[in-house]
C-alpha positions in Angstrom: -111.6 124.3 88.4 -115.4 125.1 88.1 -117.4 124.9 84.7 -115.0 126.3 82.2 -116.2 130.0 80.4 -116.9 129.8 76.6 -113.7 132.4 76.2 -110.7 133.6 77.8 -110.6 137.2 79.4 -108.0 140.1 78.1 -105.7 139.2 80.4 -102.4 140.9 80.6 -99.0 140.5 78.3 -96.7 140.4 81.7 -96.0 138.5 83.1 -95.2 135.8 80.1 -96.1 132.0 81.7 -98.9 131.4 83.2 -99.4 133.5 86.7 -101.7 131.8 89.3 -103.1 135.4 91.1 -105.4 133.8 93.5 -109.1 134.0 91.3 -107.7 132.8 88.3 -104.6 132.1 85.8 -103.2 134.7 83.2 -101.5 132.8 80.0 -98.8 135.0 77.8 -97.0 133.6 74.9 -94.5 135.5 72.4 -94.8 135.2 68.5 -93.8 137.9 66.7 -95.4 136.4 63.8 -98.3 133.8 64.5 -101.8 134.6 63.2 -103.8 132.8 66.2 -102.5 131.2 69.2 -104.7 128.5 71.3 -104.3 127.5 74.6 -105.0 123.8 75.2 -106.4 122.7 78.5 -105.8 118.8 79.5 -106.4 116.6 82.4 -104.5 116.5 85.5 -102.5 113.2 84.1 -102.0 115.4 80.7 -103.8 112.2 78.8 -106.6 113.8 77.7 -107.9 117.4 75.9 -110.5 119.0 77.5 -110.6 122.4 76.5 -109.3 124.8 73.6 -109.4 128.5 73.5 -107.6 131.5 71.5 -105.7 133.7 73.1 -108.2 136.8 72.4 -105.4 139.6 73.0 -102.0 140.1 71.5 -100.3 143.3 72.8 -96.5 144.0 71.8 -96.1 140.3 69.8 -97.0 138.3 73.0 -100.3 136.7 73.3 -102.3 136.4 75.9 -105.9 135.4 78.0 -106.9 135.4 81.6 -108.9 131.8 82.9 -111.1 132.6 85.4 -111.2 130.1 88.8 -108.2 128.2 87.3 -105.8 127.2 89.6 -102.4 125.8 90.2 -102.2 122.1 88.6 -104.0 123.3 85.5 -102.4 121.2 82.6 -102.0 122.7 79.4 -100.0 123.5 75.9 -100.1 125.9 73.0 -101.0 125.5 69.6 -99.8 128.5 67.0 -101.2 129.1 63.7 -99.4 131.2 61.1 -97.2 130.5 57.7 -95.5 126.9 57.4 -93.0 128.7 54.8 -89.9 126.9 55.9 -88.0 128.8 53.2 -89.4 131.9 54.7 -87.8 130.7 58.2 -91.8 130.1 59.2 -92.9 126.5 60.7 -96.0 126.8 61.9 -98.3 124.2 62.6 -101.1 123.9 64.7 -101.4 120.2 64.7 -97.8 120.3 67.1 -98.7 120.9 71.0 -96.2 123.4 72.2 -94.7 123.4 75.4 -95.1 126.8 77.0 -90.9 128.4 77.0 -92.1 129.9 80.4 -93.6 126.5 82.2 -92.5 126.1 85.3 -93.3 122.4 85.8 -94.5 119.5 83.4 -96.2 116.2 83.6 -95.3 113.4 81.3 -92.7 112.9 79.0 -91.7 113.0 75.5 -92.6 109.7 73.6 -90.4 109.9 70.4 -92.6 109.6 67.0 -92.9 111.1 63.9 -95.9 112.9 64.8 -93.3 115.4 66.9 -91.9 116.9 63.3 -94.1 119.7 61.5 -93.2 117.9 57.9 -93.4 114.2 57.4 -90.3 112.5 58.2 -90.6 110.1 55.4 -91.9 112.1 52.7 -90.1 113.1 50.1 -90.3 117.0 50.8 -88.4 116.9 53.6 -89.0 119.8 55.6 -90.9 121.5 53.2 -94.0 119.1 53.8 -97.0 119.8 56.0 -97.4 117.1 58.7 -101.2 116.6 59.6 -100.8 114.6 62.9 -101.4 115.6 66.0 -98.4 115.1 68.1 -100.1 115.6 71.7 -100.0 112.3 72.9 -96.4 112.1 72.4 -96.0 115.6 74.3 -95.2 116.3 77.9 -97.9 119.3 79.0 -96.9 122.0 81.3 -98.7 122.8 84.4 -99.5 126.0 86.6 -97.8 126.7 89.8 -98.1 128.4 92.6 -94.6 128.8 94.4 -94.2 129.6 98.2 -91.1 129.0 99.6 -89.5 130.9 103.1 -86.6 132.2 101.9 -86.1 134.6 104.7 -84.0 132.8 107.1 -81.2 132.0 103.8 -78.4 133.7 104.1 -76.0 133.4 100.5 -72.2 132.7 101.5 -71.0 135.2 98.8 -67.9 133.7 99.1 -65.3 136.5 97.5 -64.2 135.2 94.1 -60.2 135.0 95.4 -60.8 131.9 98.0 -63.3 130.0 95.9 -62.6 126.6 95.1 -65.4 124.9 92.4 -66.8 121.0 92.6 -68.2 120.5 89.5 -70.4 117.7 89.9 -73.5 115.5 88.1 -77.0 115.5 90.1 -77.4 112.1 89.9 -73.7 110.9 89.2 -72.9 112.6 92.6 -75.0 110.4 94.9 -76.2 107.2 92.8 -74.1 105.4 94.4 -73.4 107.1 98.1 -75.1 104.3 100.0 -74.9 106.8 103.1 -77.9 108.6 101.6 -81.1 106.7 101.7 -82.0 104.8 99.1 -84.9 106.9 97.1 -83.2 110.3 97.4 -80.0 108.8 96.0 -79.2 110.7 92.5 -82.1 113.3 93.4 -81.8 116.9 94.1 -82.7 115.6 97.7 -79.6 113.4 98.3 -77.7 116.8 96.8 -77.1 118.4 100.2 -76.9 115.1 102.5 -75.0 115.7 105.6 -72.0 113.3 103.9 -71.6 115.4 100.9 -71.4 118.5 103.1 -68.7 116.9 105.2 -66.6 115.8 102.2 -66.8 119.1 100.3 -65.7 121.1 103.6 -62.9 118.7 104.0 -61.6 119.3 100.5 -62.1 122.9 100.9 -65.0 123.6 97.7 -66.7 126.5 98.7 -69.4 125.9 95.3 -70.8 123.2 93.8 -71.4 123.7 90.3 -74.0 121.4 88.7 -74.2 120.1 85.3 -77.5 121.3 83.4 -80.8 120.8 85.7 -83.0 121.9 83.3 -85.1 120.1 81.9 -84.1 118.1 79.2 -85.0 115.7 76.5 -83.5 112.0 76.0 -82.0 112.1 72.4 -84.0 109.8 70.2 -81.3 108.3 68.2 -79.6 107.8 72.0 -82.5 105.4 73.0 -82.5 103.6 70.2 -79.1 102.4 70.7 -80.0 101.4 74.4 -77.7 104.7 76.0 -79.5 107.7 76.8 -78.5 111.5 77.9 -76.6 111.6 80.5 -75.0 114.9 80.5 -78.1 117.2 80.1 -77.3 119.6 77.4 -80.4 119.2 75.3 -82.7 121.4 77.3 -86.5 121.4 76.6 -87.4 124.1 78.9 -85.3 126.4 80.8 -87.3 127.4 84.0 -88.4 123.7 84.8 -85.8 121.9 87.0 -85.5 118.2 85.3 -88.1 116.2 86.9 -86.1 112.8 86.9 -84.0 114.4 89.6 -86.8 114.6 92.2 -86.9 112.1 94.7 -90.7 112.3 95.1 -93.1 113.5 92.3 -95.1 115.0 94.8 -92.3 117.3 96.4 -91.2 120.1 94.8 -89.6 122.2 97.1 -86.4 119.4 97.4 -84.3 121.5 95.1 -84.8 124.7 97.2 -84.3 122.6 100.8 -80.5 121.7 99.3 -79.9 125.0 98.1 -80.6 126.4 101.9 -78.6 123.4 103.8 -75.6 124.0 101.5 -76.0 127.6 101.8 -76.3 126.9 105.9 -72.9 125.0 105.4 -71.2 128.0 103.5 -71.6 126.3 100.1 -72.8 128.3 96.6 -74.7 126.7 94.4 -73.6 127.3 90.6 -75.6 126.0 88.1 -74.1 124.9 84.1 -76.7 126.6 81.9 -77.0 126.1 78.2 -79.0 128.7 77.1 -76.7 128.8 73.4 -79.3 126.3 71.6 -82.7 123.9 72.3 -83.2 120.2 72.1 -85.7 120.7 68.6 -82.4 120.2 66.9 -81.7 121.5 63.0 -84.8 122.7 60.5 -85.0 118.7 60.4 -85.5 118.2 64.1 -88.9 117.9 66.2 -91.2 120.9 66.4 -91.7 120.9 70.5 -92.0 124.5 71.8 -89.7 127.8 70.4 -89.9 126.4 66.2 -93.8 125.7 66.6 -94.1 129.6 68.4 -91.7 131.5 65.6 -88.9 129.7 64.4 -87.5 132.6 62.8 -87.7 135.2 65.9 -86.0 132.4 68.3 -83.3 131.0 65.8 -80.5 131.8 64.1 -81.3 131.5 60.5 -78.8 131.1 57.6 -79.0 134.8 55.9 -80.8 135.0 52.5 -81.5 131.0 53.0 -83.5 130.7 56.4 -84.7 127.6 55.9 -81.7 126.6 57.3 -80.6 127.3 60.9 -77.1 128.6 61.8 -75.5 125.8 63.6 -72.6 127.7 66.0 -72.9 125.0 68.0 -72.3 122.1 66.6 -76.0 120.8 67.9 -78.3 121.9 65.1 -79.6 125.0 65.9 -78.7 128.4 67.7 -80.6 130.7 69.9 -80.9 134.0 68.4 -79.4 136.2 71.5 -79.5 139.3 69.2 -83.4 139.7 69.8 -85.2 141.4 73.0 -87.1 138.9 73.2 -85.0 135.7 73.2 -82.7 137.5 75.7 -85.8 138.5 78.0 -86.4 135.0 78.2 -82.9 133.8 79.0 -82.6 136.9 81.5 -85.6 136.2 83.0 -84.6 132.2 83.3 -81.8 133.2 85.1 -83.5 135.9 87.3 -86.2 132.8 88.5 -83.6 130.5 89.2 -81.7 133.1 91.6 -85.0 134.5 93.2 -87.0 131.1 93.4 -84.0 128.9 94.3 -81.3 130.7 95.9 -78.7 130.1 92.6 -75.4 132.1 93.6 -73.7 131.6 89.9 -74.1 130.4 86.1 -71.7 128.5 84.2 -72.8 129.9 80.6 -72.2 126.3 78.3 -70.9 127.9 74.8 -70.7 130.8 76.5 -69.1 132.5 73.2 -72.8 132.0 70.9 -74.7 134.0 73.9 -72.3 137.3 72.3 -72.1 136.6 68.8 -73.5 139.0 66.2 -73.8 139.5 62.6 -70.1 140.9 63.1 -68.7 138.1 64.6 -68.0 137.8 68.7 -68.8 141.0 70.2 -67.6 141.3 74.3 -70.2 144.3 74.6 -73.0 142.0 73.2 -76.3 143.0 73.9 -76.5 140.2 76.2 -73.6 140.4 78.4 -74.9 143.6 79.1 -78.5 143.0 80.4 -76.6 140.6 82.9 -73.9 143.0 84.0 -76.2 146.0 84.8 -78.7 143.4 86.3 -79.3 144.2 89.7 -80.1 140.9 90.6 -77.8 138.9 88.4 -74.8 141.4 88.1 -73.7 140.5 91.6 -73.8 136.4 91.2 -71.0 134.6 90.4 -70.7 134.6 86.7 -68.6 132.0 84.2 -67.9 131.1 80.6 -67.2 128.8 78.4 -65.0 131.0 76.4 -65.3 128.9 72.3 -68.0 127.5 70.3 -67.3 126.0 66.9 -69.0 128.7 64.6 -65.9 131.0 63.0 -63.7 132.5 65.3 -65.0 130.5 68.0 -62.3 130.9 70.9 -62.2 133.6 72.5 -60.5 132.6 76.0 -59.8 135.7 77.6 -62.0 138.5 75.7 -65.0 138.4 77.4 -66.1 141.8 79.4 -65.1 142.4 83.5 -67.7 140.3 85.5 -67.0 137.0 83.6 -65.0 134.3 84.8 -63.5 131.9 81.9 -63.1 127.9 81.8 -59.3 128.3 80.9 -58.4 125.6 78.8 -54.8 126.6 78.0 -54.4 126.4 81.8 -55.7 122.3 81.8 -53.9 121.6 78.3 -50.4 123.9 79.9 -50.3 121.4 83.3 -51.1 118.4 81.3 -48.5 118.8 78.8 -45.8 120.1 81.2 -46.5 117.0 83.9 -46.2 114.6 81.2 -42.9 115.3 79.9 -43.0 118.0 76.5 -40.6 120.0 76.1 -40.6 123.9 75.7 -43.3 124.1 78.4 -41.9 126.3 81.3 -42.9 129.5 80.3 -46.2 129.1 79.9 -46.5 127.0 82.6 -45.0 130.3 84.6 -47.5 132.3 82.9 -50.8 129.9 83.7 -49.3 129.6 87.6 -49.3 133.6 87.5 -52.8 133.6 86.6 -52.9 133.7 83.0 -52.6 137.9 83.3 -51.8 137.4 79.7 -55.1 136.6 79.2 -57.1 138.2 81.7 -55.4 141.2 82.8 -57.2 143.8 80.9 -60.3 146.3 81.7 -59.4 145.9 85.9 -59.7 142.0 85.6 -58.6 139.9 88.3 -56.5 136.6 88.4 -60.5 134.7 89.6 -61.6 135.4 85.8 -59.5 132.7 84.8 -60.9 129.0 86.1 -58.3 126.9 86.1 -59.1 123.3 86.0 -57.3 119.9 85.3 -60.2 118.2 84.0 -63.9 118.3 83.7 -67.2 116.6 83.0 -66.2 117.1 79.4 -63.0 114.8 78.9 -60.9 112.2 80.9 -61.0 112.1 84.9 -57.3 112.8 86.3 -56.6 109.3 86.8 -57.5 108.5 83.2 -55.3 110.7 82.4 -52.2 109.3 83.6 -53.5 106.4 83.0 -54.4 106.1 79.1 -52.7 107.7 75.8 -56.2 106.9 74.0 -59.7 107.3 74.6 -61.8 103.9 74.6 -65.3 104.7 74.1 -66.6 102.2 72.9 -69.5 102.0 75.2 -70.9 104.8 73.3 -71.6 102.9 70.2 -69.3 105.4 67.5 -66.8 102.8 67.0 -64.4 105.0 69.1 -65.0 107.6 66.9 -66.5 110.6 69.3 -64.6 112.1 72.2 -61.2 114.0 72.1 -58.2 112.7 70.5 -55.7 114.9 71.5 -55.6 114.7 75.5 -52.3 115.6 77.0 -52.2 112.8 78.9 -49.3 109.8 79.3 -50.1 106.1 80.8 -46.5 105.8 82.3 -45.8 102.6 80.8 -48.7 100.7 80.0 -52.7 101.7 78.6 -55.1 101.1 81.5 -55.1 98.7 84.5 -51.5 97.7 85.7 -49.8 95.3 88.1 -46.7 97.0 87.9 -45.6 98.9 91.0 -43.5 101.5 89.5 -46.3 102.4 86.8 -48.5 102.8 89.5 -46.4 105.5 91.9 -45.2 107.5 89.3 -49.2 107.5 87.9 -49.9 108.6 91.9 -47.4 110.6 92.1 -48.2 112.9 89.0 -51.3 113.1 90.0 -50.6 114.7 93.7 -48.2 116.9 91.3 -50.7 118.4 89.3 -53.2 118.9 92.0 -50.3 120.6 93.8 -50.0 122.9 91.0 -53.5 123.6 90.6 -54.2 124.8 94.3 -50.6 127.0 94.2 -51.8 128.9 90.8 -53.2 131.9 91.0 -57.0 132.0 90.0 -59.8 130.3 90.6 -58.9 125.8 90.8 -61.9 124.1 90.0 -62.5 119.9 90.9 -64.0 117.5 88.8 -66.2 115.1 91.0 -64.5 112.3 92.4 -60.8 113.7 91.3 -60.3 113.8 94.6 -60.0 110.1 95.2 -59.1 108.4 91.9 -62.6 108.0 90.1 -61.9 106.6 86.3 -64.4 105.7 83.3 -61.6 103.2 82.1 -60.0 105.7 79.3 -64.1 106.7 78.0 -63.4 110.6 77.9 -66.8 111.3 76.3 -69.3 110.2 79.1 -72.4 112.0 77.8 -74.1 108.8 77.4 -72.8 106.6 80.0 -76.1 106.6 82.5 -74.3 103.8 84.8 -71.3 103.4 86.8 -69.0 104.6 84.4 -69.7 108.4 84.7 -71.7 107.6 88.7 -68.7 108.8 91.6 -67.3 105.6 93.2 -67.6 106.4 97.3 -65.9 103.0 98.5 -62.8 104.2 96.8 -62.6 106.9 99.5 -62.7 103.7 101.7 -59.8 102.4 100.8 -56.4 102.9 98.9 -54.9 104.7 97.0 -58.5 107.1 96.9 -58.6 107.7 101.1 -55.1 109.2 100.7 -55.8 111.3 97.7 -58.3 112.7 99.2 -56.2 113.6 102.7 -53.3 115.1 100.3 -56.3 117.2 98.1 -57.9 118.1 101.6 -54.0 119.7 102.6 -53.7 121.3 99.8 -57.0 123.2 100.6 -55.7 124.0 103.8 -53.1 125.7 102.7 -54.6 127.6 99.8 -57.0 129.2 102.9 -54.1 129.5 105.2 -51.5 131.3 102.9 -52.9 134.8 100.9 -50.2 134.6 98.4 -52.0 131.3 96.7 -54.9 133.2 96.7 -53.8 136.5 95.7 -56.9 139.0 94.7 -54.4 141.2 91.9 -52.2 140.0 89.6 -48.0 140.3 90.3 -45.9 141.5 88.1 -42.3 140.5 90.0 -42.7 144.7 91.6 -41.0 145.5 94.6 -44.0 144.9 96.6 -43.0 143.8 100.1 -39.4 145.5 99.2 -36.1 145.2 101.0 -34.7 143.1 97.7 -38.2 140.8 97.6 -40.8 141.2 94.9 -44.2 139.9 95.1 -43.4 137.3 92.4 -39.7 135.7 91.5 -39.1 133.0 89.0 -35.9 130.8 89.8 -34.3 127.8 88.4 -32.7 125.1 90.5 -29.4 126.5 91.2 -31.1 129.7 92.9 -30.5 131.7 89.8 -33.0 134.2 88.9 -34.3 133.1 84.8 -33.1 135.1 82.2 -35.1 135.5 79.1 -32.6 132.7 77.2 -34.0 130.4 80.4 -37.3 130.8 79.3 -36.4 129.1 75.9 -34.5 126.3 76.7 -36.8 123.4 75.8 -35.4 121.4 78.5 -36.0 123.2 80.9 -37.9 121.2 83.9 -37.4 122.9 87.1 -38.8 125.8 87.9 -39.1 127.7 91.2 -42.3 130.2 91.7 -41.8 132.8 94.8 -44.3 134.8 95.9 -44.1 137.3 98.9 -46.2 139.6 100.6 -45.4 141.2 103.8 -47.4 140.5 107.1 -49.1 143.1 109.9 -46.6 141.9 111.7 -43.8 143.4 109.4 -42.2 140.5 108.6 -41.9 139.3 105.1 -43.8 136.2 103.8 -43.1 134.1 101.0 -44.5 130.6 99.3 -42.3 128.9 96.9 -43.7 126.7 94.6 -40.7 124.0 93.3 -41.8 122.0 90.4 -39.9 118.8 89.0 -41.1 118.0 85.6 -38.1 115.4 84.9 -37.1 112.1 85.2 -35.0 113.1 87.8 -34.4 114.5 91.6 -33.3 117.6 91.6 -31.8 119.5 94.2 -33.2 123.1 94.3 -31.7 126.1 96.1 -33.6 128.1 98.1 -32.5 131.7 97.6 -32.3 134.4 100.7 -32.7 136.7 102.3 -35.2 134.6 103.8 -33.8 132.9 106.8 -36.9 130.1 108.4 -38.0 127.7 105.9 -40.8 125.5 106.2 -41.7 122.3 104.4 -45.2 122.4 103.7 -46.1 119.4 101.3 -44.4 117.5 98.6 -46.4 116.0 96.3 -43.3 112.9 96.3 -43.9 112.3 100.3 -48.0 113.2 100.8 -47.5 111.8 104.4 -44.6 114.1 105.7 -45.8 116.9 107.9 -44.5 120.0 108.2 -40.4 120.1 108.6 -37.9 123.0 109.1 -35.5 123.8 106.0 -32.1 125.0 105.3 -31.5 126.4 102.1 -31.7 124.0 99.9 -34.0 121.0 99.3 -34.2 117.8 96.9 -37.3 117.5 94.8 -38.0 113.9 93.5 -38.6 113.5 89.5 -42.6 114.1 88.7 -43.2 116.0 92.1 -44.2 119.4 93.3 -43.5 120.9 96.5 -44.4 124.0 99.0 -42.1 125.6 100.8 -42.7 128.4 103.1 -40.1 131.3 104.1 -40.3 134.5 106.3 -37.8 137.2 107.0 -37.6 139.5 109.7 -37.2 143.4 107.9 -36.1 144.5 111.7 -32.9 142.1 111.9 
């Protein structure tokens, strides 16, 4: 950059960031109610101050200058004056560098003092004090870019909703420990798309990978202190920087983009977890780091007629206040960059429930949820919720508007509880297996909305969870204390690690059960990383700290057994998902005579071939339940896939009802090795297994 002028230009108020235009850079900030807002300029290592001018415009509530012959790789931060009235929800402070909401890269990192808080921590005012230090040595700076990138050769899979299978996975947990990928890009948006991970998601069938939080995020203060640190990611510090720990080079920046295009060239989506519900600066006693220092009370949600105090819906401090143009510009136009400038095909929405929540209460036509529906840009991704927060009424599975998708959680807790044994489960196991239409079939909704899952980053892994009764988290320094206690989970016979041979199949064998049910239900099955082949964090069901090989995926137990042939049976299952529309059926069933000639597009049977009657559905006992579903072929003939599930202790022989008349075995979860066999018309299921069977019948004979 050439001398530097004695003051900023106009400028203009759009777009907010800082915009590199080729002569110079344009700087736009929104406070609705600072008094002065200064723009800091630094040195390329972000060390050092070198420059400090006010924004000499403010136009609509956003601030904003233009700095002639800047260019990309200028370092800088904000300052804001105004009120420091905490009881007025105001917390100005100019002595607190601010990191710009709209940077799109930063240099350094945040070194925790007390010279990040606007009051002094150890005063006696608490927040109500006026902290005097300047907290820009502690500070990580943002810096101007200039982005370029070819997108013109992408093409997105846009894989329809019915035949999508989900791989939630960990940047750096995925490939930390994938010795395939060369050392330096392992856990790095580089190794993301290496040609191993590619293989292994085709063979298992995922057709998206869905990433836990990559923006940039801050490592929890209290975390370090006890030697762990934030694993997990939801404590975002800026929400259009990806989290510069997960570059392989610090001088590449592009690494993120060339994964999103090699998994796009191998028919893969890329869904990112977003968190968009609250900020790292924590509660009114947290650190003052970008959105409180610019205008606490436009950007949070304050506690009415006491707004010193933030609303805490989250169960994190603080909440975003998604009721305010502004604040949902800002997430809007997060989510617009990260489709546009990195190819995103979906968002997982964490706490999806705060992003619709107003005065009223949860509100499905939120102001929110419609900027992204009538979107042109985001309306057509892929978009999904996490349908509860812990604020009042804070579940809401199922009441979200058309265009959502919803982490199901009655589906995981439904499996769980009927695999391991309750009682009084069949019915709504039918109903999660139908696609949870009680749920989701309102307003045109399809069975996709609901995303059915067994596990997820949030939880045990599926071996855990027939493998431990309680959670051990000890690693995580909260004397066991943090984490779920009620799991749905069974150890067979002993907690943890055993010897015992018949523990160990029936553990196996439930597993293959429940992963057999998952890829036979209708809706959308979603993996946890590593399910596939037995990964386990020894009973810890609360990871979010666990930086190491706890929470890391294990590839050598794909090397060996009992993970290689996990995988094979998970990679069959896939198979036959894709091969067979009735698992992946696009409209719900309701048992209607759909293919006709005496077969409905769903029937529910018991093990004698007996169609249930509504006393069936009540018996507590009940553990055998057969799921047909039918649809009929170009061909004309009439197709149908039976799911046959054995909850008991055990084998049961099952009858297979007519007027189907060639049967085909096409996996039991008891015998993962047997290939396909012909059937006559009946067929014993062993106790904890699942089975498919398919039938056709001929409507011209």
């Amino acid at each position: 950059m050439s001398q530097l002028p004695d003051r900023l230009e106009g400028g203009s108020p759009y777009p907010l960031g800082a915009s590199f235009d080729g002569l110079g850079v344009n700087f736009a900030v929104f406070s609705a109610h600072a008094d002065k807002i200064e723009l800091c300029l630094f040195d390329t290592a972000g060390k050092r101050e070198i420059a400090k001018f006010a924004l000499p415009e403010c136009t609509d509530e956003v601030w904003h200058g233009y700095l002639p012959n800047a260019r990309p790789g200028t370092v800088y931060g904000f300052r804001a004056h105004g009120p420091y009235a905490p009881n007025e929800g105001h917390r100005f402070n100019p002595n607190k560098l601010l990191l710009d909401p709209y940077a799109r890269r930063m240099v350094g990192k945040i070194r925790w003092n007390d010279a990040l808080h606007g009051y002094p921590v150890r005063g006696r005012q608490k927040d109500l004090g006026f902290d005097h230090r300047d907290s820009a040595q502690a500070m990580p700076k943002a810096v101007v870019t200039h982005e370029i990138f070819d997108w013109s050769q992408d093409r997105r899979p846009n894989t329809p909703w019915s035949k999508t299978v989900i791989y939630e996975a960990h940047v750096k947990g995925l490939t930390k420990l994938l010795e395939d990928v060369p050392a330096n890009e392992r856990g790095t948006f580089a190794g993301l798309a290496h040609p191993r991970v590619v293989e292994h998601l085709h063979t298992i069938g995922v057709t998206a990978i869905e990433l836990m939080p990559i923006h940039a995020y801050t490592q929890d203060r209290y975390l370090q202190e006890k030697g762990l640190s934030n694993y997990w990611g939801y404590n975002t510090l800026n929400f259009f920087t990806p989290e510069p720990s997960y570059f392989a080079s610090a001088d590449i920046h592009d690494e993120l983009r060339v994964a999103v295009r090699r998994l796009h060239g191998a028919g893969i989506e890329v869904i990112l977890d977003v968190v968009y519900n609250h900020s790292c600066e924590g509660s009114e006693l947290g650190p003052t780091l970008s959105w409180r220092g610019l205008d606490n009370a436009t950007y949070y949600s304050l506690l009415p007629g006491n707004p010193r105090y933030c609303v805490n819906d989250t169960g994190t401090g603080n909440t975003f206040n998604l009721g305010h143009a502004r604040v949902i510009q800002m997430v809007a136009d997060s989510l617009r960059y990260w489709a546009t400038s990195f190819g995103i095909d979906g968002f997982r929405f964490d706490l999806g429930l705060t992003l619709g929540r107003t005065p009223q209460g949860f509100d499905p036509n939120a102001a929110f949820f419609d900027v992204l529906r009538q979107d042109p840009v985001l309306g057509r991704l892929k978009l999904i919720t996490e349908p509860w927060d812990v604020g009042m009424g804070g579940y809401q599975l199922g009441n979200f508007p058309p265009g959502f998708a919803e982490w199901n959680d009655k589906y995981r807790d439904t499996v769980r509880s009927y695999w391991r044994g309750d009682s009084s489960t069949r019915g709504d196991l039918a109903a999660r297996l139908s696609g949870s239409a009680d749920l989701f079939d309102r307003r045109s909704r399809r069975p996709w909305a609901s995303v059915n899952f067994l596990t997820s980053h949030d939880g045990y892994t599926l071996a855990d969870t027939v493998a431990y009764e309680q959670r051990h988290n000890e690693a995580n320094g909260e004397d066991n204390r943090d984490g779920h206690d009620n799991n749905h989970s069974r150890n067979w016979g002993a907690e943890g690690p055993t010897e015992d041979e018949g523990i160990i199949e029936t553990r196996a064998r439930v597993q293959r059960a429940m992963l057999t049910t998952l890829f036979a239900s209708l809706g959308t099955p979603m993996l946890t990383g590593g399910d596939e082949f037995g990964r386990t964090q020894h009973g810890n069901n609360n990871g979010y700290c666990q930086d190491n090989e706890i929470s890391w995926l294990d590839w050598k137990l794909l090397d060996s057994e009992p993970g290689a042939s996990l995988n094979a049976f998970v990679a069959k299952l896939a198979k036959l998902r894709a091969r067979f529309s009735v698992l992946h059926a696009a409209t719900f069933l309701y048992g209607q005579d759909s293919p006709g000639h005496g077969v409905n597009d769903v029937e529910w049977w018991d093990e004698r071939g007996v169609q249930l009657a509504p006393e069936d559905w009540q018996n507590p006992e009940g553990r055998a339940l057969s799921m047909r579903r039918a649809i009929q072929r170009e061909d004309g003939r009439v197709e149908a896939v039976n799911l046959l599930v054995n909850g008991g202790d055990t084998a049961i022989k099952f009858a297979l009802p007519g007027p189907f008349n060639e049967r085909l075995l096409l996996i039991d979860s008891a015998r993962p090795d047997s290939p396909e066999e012909p059937l006559e018309d009946e067929y014993e299921l062993a106790a904890h297994s699942a089975a498919l069977i398919c039938s056709t019948y001929d409507l011209a004979v």
